[in-house]
Each structure stands twice: as C-alpha cells, then as structure tokens.
PDBQT receptor file of N, H, CA, C and O in Angstrom, charges set to zero:
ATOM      1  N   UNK A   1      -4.360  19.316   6.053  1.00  0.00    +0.000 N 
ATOM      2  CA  UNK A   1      -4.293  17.960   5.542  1.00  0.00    +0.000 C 
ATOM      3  C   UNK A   1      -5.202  17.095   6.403  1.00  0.00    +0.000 C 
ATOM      4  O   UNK A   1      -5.129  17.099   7.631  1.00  0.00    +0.000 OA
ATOM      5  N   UNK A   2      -6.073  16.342   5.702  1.00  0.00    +0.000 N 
ATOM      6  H   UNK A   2      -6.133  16.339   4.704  1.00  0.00    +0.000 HD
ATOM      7  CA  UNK A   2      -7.068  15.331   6.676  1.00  0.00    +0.000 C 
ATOM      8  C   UNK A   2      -6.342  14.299   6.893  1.00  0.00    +0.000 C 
ATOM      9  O   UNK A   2      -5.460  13.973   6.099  1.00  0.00    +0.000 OA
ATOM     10  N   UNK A   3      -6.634  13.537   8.146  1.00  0.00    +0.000 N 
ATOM     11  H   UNK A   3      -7.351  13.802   8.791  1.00  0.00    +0.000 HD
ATOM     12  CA  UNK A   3      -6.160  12.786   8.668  1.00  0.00    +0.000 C 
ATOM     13  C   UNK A   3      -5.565  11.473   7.770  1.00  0.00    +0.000 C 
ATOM     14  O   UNK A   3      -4.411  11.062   7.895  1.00  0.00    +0.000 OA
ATOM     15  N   UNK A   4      -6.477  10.944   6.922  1.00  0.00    +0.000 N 
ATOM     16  H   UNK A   4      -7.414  11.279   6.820  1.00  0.00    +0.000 HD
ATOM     17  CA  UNK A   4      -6.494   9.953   5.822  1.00  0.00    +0.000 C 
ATOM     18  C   UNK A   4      -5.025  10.200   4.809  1.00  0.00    +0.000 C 
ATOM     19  O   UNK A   4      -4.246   9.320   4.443  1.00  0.00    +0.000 OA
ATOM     20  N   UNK A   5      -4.965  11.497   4.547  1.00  0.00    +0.000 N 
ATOM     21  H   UNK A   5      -5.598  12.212   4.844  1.00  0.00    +0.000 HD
ATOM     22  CA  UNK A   5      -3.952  11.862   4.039  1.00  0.00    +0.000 C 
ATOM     23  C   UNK A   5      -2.785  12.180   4.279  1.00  0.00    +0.000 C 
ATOM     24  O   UNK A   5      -1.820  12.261   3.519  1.00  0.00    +0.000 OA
ATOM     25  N   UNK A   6      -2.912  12.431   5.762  1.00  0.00    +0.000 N 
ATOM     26  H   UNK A   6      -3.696  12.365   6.379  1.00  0.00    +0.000 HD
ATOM     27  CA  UNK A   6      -1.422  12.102   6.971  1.00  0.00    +0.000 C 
ATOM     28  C   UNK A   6      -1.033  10.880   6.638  1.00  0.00    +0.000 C 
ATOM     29  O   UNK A   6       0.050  10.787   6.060  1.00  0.00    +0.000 OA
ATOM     30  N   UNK A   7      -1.604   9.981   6.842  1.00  0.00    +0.000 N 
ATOM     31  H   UNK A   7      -2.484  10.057   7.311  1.00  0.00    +0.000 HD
ATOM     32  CA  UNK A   7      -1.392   8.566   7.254  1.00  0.00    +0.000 C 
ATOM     33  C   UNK A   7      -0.916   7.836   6.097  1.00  0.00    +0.000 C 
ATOM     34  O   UNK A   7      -0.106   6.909   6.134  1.00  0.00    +0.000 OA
ATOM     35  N   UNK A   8      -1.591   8.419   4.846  1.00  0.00    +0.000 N 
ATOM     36  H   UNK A   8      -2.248   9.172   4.816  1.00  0.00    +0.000 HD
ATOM     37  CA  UNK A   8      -1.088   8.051   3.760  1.00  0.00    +0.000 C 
ATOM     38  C   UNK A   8       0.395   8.264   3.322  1.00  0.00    +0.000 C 
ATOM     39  O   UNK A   8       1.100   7.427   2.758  1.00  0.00    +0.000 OA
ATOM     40  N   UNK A   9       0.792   9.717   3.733  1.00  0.00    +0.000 N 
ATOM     41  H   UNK A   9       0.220  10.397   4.191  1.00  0.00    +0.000 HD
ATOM     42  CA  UNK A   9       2.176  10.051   3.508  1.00  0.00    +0.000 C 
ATOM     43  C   UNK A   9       2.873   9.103   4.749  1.00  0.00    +0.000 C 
ATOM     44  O   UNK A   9       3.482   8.043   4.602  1.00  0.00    +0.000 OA
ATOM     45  N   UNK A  10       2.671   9.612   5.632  1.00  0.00    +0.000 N 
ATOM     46  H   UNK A  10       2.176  10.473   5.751  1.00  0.00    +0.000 HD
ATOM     47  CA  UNK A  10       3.475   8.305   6.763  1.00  0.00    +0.000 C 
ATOM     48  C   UNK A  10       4.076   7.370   5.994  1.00  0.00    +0.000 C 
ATOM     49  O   UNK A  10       5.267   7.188   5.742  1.00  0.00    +0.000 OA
ATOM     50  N   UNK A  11       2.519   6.466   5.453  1.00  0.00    +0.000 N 
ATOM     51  H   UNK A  11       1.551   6.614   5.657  1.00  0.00    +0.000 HD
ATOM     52  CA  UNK A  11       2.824   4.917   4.940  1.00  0.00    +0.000 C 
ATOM     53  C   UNK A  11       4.092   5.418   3.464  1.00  0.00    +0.000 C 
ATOM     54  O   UNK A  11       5.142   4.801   3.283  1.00  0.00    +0.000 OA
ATOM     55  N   UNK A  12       3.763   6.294   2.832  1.00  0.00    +0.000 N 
ATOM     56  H   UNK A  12       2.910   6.795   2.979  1.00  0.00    +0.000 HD
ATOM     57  CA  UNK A  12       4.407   5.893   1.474  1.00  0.00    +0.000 C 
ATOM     58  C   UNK A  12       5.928   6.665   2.192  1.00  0.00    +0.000 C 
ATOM     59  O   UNK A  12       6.877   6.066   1.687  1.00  0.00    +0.000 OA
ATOM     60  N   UNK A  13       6.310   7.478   2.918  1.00  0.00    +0.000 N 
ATOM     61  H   UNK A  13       5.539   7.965   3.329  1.00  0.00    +0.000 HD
ATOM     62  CA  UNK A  13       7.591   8.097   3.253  1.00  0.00    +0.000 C 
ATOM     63  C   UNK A  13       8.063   6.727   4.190  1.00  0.00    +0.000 C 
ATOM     64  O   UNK A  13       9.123   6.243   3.794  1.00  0.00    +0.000 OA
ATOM     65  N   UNK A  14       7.532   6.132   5.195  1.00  0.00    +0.000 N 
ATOM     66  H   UNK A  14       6.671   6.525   5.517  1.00  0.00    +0.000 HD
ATOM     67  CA  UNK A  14       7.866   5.232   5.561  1.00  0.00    +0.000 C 
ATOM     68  C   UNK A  14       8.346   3.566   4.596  1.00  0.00    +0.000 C 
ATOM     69  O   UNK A  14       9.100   2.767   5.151  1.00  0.00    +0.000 OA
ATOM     70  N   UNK A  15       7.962   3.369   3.623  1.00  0.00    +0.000 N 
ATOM     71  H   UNK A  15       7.350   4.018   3.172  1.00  0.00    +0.000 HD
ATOM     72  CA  UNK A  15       8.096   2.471   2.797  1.00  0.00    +0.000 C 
ATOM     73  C   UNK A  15       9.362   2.662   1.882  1.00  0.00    +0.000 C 
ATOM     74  O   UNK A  15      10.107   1.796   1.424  1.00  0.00    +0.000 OA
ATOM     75  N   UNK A  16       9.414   4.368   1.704  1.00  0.00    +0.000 N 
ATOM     76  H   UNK A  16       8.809   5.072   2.076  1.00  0.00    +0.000 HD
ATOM     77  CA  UNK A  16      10.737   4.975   1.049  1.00  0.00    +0.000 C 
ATOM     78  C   UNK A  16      11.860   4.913   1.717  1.00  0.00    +0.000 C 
ATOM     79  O   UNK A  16      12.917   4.442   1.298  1.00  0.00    +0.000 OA
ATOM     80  N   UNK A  17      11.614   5.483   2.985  1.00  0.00    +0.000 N 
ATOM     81  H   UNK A  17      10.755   5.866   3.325  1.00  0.00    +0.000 HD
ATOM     82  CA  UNK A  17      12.805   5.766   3.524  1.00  0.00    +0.000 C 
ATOM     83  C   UNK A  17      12.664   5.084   4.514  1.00  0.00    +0.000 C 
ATOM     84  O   UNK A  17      13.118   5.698   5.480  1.00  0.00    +0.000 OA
ATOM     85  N   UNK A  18      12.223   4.012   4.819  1.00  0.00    +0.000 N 
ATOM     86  H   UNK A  18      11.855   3.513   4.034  1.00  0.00    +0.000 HD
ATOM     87  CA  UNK A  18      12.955   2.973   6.055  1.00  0.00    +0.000 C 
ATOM     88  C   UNK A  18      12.918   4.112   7.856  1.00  0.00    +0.000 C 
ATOM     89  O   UNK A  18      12.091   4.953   8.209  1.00  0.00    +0.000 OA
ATOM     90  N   UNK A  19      13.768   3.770   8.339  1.00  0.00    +0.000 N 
ATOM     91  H   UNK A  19      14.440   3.087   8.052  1.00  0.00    +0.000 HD
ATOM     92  CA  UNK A  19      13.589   4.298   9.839  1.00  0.00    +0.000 C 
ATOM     93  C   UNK A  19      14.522   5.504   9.417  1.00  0.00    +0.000 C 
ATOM     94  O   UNK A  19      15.459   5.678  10.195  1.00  0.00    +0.000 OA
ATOM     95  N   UNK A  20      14.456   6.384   8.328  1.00  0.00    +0.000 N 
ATOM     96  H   UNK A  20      13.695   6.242   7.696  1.00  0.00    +0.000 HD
ATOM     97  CA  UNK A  20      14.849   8.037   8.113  1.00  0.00    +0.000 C 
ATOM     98  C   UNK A  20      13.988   8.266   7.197  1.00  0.00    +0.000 C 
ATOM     99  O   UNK A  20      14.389   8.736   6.132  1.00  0.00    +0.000 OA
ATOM    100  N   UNK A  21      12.564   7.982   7.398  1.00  0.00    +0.000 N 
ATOM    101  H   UNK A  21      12.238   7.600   8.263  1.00  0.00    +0.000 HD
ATOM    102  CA  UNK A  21      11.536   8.499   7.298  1.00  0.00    +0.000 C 
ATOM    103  C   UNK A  21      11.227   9.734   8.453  1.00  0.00    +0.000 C 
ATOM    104  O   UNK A  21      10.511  10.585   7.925  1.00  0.00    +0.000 OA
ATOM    105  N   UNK A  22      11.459   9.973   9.444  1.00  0.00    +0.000 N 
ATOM    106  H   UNK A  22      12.040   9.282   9.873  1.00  0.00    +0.000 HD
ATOM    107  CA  UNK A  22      10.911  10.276  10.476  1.00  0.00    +0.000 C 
ATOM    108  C   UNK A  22      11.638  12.002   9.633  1.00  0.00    +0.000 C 
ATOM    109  O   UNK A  22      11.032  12.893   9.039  1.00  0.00    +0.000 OA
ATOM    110  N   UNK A  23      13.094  11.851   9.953  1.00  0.00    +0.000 N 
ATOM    111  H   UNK A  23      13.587  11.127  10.436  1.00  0.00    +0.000 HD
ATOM    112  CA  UNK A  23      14.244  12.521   9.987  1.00  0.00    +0.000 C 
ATOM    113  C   UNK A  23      13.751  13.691   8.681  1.00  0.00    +0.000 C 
ATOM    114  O   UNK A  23      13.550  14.905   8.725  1.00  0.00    +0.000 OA
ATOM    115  N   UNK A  24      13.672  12.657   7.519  1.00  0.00    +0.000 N 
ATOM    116  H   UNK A  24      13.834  11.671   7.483  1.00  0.00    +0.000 HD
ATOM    117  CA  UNK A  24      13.063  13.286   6.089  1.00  0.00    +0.000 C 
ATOM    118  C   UNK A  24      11.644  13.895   6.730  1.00  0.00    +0.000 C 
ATOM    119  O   UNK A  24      12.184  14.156   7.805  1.00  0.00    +0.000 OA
ATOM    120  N   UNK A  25      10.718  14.189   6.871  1.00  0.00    +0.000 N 
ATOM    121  H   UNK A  25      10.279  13.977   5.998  1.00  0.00    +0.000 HD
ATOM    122  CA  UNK A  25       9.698  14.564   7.557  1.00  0.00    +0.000 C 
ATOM    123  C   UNK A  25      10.344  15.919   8.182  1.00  0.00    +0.000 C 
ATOM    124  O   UNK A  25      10.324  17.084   7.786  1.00  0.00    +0.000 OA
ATOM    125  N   UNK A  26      10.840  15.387   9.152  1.00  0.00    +0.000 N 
ATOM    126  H   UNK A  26      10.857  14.440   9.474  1.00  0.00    +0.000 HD
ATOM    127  CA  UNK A  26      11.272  16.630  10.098  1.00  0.00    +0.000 C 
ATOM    128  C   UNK A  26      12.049  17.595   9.088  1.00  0.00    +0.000 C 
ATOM    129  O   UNK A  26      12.104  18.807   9.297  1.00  0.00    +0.000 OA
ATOM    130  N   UNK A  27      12.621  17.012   8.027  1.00  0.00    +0.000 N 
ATOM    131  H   UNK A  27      12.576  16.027   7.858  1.00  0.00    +0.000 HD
ATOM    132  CA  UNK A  27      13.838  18.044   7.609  1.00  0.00    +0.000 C 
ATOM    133  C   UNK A  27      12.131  19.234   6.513  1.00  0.00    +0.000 C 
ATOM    134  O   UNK A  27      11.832  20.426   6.450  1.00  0.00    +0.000 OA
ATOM    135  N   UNK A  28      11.581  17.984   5.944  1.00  0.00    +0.000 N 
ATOM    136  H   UNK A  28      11.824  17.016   5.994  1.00  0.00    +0.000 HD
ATOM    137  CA  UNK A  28      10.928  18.824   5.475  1.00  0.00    +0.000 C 
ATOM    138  C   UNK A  28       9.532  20.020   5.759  1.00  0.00    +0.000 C 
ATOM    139  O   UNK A  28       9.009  20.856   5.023  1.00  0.00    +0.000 OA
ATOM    140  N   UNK A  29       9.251  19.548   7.358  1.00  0.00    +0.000 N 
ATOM    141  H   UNK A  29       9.676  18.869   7.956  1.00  0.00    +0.000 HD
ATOM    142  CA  UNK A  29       8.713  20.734   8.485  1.00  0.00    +0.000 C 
ATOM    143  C   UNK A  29       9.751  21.962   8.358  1.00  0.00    +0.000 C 
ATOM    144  O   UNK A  29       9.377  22.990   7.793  1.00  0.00    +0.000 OA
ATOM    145  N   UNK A  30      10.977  21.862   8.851  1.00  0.00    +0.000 N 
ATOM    146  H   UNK A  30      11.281  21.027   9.310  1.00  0.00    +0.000 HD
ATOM    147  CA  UNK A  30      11.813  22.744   8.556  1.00  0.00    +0.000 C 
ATOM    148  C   UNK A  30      12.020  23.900   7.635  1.00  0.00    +0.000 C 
ATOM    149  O   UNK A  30      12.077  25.122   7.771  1.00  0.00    +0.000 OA
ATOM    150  N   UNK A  31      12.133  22.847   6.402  1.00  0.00    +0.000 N 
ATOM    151  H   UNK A  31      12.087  21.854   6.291  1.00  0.00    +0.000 HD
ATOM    152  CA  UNK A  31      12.334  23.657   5.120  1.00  0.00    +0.000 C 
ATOM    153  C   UNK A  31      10.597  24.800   5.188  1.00  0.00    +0.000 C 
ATOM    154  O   UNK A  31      10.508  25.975   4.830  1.00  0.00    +0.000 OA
ATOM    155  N   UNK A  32       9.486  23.923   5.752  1.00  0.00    +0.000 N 
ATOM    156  H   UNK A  32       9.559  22.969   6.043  1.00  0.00    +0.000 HD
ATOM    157  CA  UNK A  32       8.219  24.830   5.416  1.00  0.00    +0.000 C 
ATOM    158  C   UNK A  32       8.436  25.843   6.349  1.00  0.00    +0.000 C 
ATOM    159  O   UNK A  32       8.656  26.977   5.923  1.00  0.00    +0.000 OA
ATOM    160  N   UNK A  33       8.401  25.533   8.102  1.00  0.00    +0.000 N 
ATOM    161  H   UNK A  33       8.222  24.612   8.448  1.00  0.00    +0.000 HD
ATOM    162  CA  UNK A  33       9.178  26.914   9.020  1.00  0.00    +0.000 C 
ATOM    163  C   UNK A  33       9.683  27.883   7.995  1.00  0.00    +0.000 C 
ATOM    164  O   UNK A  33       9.152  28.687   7.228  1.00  0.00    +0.000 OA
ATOM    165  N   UNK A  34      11.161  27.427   8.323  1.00  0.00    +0.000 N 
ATOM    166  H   UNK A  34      11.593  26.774   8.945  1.00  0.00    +0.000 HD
ATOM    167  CA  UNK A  34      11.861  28.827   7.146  1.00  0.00    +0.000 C 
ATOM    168  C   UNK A  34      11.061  29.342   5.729  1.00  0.00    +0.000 C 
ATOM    169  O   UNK A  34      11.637  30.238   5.111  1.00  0.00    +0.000 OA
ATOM    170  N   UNK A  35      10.002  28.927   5.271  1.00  0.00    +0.000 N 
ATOM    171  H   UNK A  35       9.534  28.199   5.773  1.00  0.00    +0.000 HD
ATOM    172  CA  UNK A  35       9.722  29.728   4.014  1.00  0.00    +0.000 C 
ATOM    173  C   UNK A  35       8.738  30.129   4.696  1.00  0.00    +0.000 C 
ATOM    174  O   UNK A  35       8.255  30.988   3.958  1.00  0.00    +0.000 OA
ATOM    175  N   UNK A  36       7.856  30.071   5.983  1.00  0.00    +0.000 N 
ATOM    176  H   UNK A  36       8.248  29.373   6.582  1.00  0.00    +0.000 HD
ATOM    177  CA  UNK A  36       6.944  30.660   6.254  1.00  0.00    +0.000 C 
ATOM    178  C   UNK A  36       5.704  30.024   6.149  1.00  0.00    +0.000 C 
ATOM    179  O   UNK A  36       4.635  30.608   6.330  1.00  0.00    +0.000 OA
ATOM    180  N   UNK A  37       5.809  28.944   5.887  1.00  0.00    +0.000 N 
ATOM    181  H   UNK A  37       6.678  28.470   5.741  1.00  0.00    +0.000 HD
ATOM    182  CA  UNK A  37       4.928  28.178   5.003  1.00  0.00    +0.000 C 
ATOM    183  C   UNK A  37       4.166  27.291   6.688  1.00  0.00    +0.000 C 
ATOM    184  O   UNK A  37       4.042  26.077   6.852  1.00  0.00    +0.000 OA
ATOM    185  N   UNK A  38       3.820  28.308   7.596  1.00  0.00    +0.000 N 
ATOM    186  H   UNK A  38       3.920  29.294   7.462  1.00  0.00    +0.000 HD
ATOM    187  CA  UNK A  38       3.306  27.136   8.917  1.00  0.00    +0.000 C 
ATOM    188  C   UNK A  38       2.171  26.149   8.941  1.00  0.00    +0.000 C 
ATOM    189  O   UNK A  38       2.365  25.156   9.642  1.00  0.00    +0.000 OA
ATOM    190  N   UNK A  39       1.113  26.229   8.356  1.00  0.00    +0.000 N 
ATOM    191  H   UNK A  39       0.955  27.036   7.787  1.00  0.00    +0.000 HD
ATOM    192  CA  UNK A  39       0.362  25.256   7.678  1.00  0.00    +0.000 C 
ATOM    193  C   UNK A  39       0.706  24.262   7.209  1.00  0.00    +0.000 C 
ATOM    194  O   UNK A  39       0.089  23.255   7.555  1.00  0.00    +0.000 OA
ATOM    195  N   UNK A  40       1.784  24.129   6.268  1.00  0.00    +0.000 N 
ATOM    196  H   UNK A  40       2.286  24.947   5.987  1.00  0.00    +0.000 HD
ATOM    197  CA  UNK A  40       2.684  22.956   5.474  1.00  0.00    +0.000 C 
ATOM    198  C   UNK A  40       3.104  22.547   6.509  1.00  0.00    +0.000 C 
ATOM    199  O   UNK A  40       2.963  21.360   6.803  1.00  0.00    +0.000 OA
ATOM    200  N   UNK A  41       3.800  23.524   7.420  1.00  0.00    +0.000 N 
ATOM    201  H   UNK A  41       3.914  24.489   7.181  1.00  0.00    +0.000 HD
ATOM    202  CA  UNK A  41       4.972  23.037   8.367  1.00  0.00    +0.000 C 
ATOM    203  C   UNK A  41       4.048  21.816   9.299  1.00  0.00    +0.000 C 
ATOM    204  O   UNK A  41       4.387  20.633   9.309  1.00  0.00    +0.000 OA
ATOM    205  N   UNK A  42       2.533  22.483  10.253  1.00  0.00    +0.000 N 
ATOM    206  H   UNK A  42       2.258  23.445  10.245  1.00  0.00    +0.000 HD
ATOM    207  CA  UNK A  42       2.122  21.592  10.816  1.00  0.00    +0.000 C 
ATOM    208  C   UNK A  42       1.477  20.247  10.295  1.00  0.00    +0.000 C 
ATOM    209  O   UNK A  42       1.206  19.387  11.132  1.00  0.00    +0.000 OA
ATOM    210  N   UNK A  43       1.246  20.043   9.111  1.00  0.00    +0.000 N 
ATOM    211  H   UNK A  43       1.466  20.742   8.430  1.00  0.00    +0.000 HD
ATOM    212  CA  UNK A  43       1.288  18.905   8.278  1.00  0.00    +0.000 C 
ATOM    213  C   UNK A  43       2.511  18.161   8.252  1.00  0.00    +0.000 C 
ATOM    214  O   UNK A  43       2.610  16.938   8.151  1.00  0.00    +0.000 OA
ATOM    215  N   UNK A  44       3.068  18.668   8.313  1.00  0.00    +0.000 N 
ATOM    216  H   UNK A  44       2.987  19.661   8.396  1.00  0.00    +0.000 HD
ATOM    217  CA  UNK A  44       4.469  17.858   8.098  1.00  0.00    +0.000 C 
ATOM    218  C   UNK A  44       4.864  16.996   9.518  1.00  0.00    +0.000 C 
ATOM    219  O   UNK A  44       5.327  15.858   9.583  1.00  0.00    +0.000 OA
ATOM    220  N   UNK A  45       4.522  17.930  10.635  1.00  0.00    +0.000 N 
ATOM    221  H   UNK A  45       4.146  18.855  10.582  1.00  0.00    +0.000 HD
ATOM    222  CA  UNK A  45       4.494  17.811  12.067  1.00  0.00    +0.000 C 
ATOM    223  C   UNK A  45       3.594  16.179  12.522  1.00  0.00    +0.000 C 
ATOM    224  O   UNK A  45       3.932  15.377  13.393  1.00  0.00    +0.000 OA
ATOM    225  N   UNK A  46       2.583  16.117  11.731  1.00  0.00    +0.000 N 
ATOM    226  H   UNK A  46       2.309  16.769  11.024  1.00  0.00    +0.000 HD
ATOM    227  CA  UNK A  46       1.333  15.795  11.744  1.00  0.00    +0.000 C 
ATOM    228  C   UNK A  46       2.021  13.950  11.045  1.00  0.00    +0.000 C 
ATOM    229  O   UNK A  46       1.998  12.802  11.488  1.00  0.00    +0.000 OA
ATOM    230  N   UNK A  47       2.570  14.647   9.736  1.00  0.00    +0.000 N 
ATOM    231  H   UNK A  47       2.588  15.580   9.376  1.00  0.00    +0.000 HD
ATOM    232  CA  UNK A  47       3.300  13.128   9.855  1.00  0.00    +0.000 C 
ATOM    233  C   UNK A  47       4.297  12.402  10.584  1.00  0.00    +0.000 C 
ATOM    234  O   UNK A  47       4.287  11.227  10.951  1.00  0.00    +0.000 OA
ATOM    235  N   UNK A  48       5.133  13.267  10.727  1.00  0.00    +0.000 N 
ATOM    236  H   UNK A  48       5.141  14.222  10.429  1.00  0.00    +0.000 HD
ATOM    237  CA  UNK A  48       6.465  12.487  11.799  1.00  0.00    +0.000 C 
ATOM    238  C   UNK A  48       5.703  12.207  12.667  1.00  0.00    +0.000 C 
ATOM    239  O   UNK A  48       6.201  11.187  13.144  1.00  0.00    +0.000 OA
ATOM    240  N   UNK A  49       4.446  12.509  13.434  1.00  0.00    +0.000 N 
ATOM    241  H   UNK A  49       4.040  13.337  13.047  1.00  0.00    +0.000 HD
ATOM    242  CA  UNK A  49       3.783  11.622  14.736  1.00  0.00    +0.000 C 
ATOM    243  C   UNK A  49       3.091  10.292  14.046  1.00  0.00    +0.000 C 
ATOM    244  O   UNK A  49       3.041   9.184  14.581  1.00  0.00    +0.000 OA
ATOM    245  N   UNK A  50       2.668  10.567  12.996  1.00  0.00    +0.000 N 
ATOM    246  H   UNK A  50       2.708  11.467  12.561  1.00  0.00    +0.000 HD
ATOM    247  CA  UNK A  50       1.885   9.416  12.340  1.00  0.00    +0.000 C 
ATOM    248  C   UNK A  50       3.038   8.397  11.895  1.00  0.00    +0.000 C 
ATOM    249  O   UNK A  50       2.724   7.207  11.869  1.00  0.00    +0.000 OA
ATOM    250  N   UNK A  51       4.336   8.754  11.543  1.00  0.00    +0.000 N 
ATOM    251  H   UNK A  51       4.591   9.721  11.564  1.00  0.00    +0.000 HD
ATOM    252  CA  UNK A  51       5.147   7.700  11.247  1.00  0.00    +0.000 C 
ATOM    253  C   UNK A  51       5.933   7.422  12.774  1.00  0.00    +0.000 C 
ATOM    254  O   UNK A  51       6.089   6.202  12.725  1.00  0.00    +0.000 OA
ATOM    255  N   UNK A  52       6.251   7.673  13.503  1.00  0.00    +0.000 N 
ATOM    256  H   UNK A  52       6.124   8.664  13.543  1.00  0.00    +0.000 HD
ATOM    257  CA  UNK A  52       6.129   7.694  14.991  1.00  0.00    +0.000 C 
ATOM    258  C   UNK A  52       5.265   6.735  15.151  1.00  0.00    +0.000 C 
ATOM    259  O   UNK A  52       5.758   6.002  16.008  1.00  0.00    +0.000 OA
ATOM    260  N   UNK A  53       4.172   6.279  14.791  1.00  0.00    +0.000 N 
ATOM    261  H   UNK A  53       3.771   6.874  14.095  1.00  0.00    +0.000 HD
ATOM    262  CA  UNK A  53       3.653   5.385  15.409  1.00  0.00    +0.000 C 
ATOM    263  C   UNK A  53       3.203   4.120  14.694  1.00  0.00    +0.000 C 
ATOM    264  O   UNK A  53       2.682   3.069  15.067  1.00  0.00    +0.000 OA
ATOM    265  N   UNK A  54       3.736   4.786  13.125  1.00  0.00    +0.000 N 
ATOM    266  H   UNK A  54       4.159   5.640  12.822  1.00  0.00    +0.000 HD
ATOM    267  CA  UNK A  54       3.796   3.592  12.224  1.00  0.00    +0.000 C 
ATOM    268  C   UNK A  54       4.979   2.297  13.057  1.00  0.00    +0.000 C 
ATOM    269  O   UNK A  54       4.971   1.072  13.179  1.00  0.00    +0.000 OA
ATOM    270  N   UNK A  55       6.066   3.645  13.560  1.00  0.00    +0.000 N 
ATOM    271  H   UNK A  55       6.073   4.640  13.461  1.00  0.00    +0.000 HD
ATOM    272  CA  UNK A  55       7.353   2.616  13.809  1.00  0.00    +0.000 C 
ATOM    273  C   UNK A  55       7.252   2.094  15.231  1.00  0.00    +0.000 C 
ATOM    274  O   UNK A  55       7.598   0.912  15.229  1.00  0.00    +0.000 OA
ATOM    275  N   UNK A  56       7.038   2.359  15.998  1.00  0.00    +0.000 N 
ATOM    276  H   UNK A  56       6.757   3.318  15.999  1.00  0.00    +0.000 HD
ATOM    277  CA  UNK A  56       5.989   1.392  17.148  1.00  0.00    +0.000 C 
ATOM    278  C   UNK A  56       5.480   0.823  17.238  1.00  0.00    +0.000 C 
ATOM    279  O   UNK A  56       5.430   0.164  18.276  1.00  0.00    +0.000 OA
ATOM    280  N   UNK A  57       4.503   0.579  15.966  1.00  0.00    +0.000 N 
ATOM    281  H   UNK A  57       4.543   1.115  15.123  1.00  0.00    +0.000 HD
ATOM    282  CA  UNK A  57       3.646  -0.682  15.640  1.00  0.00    +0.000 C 
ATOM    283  C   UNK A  57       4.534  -1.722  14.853  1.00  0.00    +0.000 C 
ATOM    284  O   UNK A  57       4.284  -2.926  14.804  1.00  0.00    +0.000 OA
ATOM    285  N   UNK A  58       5.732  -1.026  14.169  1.00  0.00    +0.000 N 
ATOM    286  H   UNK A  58       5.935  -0.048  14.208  1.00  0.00    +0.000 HD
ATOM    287  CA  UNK A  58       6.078  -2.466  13.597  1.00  0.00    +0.000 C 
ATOM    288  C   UNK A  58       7.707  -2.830  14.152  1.00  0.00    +0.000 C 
ATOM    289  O   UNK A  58       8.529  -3.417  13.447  1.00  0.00    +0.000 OA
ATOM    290  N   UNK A  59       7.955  -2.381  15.470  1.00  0.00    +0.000 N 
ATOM    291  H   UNK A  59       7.287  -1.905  16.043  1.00  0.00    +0.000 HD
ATOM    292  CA  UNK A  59       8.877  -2.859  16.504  1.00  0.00    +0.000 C 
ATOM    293  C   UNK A  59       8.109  -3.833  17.203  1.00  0.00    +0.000 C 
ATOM    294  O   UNK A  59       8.957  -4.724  17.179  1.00  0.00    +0.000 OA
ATOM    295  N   UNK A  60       7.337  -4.237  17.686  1.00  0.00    +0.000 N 
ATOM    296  H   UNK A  60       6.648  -3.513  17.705  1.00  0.00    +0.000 HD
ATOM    297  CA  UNK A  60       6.764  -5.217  18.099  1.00  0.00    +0.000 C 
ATOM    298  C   UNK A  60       7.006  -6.710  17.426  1.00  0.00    +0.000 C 
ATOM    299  O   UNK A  60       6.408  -7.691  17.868  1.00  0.00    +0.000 OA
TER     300      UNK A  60
C-alpha cells in the first residue's frame, strides 16, 4: 500500500470510528496475521501508526 493510501484509510477509519479507530485497525492486522495474509497484515500496521498520529495531531 503507498503511502497516500495509508493515510487515506487512517483519515476515512478515523472519521468512522472516532478514537476506536486505532483498535479496529489493529483488530483487522490480526484477522490478516491469522489468515496468513502478512502483506495485508503490514498495511494494516502501517495504518494504526498513521492514525496514531492522526490522533496526536488533533489532541493538541
């Protein structure tokens, strides 16, 4: 996943799900782990840091 497209999911999972955005993310790294799916998984990885810092920027 390119970066542009991290950031994009961030923004729209973050807009959905409020501060269990992060949580939803992580659950769905998970679900990719267990199917094997590690590529998906580190995308997924890739967003919970990008929404990680969505939510740092808007604690300020």
């Amino acid at each position: 996943m390119q970066v542009i497209q991290t950031a994009e999911y961030a923004r729209a999972l973050y807009r959905t799900h409020g501060d269990r955005a992060e949580a939803e993310a992580a659950s769905r790294e998970r679900m990719c782990d267990a199917a094997g799916k590690r590529a998906e998984a580190e995308d997924w990885r890739a967003v919970r840091r990008a929404i990680r810092s969505l939510r740092g920027a808007n604690e300020s």
